[in-house]
N, C-alpha and C positions, 0 to 999 in steps of 0.2 A: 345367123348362119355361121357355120364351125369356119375355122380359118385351118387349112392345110399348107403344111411343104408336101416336096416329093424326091426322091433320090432321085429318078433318073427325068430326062427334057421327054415329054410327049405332048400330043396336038390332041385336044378337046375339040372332035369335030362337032360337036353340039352348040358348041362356045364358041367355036372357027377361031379359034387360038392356041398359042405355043407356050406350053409351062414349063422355064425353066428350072432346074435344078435348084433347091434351096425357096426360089422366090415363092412369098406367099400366097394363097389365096382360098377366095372362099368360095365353097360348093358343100351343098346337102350331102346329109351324108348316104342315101338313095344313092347320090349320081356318084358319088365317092366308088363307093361300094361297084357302080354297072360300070365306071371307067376302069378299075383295076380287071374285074373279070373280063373285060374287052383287053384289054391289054396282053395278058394274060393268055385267052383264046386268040388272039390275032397274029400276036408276036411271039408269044413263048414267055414272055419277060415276068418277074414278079415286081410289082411295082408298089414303093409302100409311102402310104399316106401319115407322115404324122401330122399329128392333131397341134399347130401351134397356140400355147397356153396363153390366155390373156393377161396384159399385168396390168393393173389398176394401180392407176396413178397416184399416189398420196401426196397430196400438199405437206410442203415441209412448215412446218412451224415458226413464224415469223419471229429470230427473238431479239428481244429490246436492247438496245445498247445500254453496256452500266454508266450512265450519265455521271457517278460518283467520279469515276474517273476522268472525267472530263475538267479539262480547264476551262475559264470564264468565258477567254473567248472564243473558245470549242463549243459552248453551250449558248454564247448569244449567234452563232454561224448557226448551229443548226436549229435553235428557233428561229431565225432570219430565214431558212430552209424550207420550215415547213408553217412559213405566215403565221406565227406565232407572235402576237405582239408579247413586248416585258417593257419594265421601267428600267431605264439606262445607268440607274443607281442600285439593280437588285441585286440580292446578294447571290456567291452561289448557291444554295438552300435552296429560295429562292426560284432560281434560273432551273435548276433540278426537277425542283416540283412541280412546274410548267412544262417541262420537255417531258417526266412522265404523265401529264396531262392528267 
């Protein structure tokens, strides 16, 4: 079902509710359509529907941290982080190629 604003505050007596200015909501667009021609014929008023656009959400891209840059014990904390076993003698090389798993 389409989602609407509206400029001006009117009462959906079908709906038995009060649509404010701005706030959104959804109705067919049939009743879109018979609520402004009521509006219209009752009050004088022109009342305009816009059609609010959906935005699809994109996942951002998780990115990896540069482990190069990392020192030893920056790289033994964040395998200690993410239960990563290593050997307490590895090198950094090593400790890198583990953390990029």
């Amino acid at each position: 079902m389409p989602k609407y604003t509206a400029n001006i505050t009117f009462k959906g007596l079908k709906e038995n509710r009060i649509y404010e200015v701005g706030e959104e909501f959804e109705m067919t667009e049939d009743r879109a359509k018979e609520l402004i021609a009521n509006i219209k014929k009752d009050h004088g008023v022109t009342v305009v529907f816009t059609p609010v656009e959906e935005v699809e959400e994109v996942d951002e891209p998780i990115e990896e941290p540069d482990f190069t840059t990392y020192k030893v014990q920056e790289l033994k904390d964040y395998l200690d982080s993410v239960d990563i076993e290593y050997d307490t003698k590895a090198t950094k090389a090593e400790l890198i190629k583990l953390a990029e798993g």
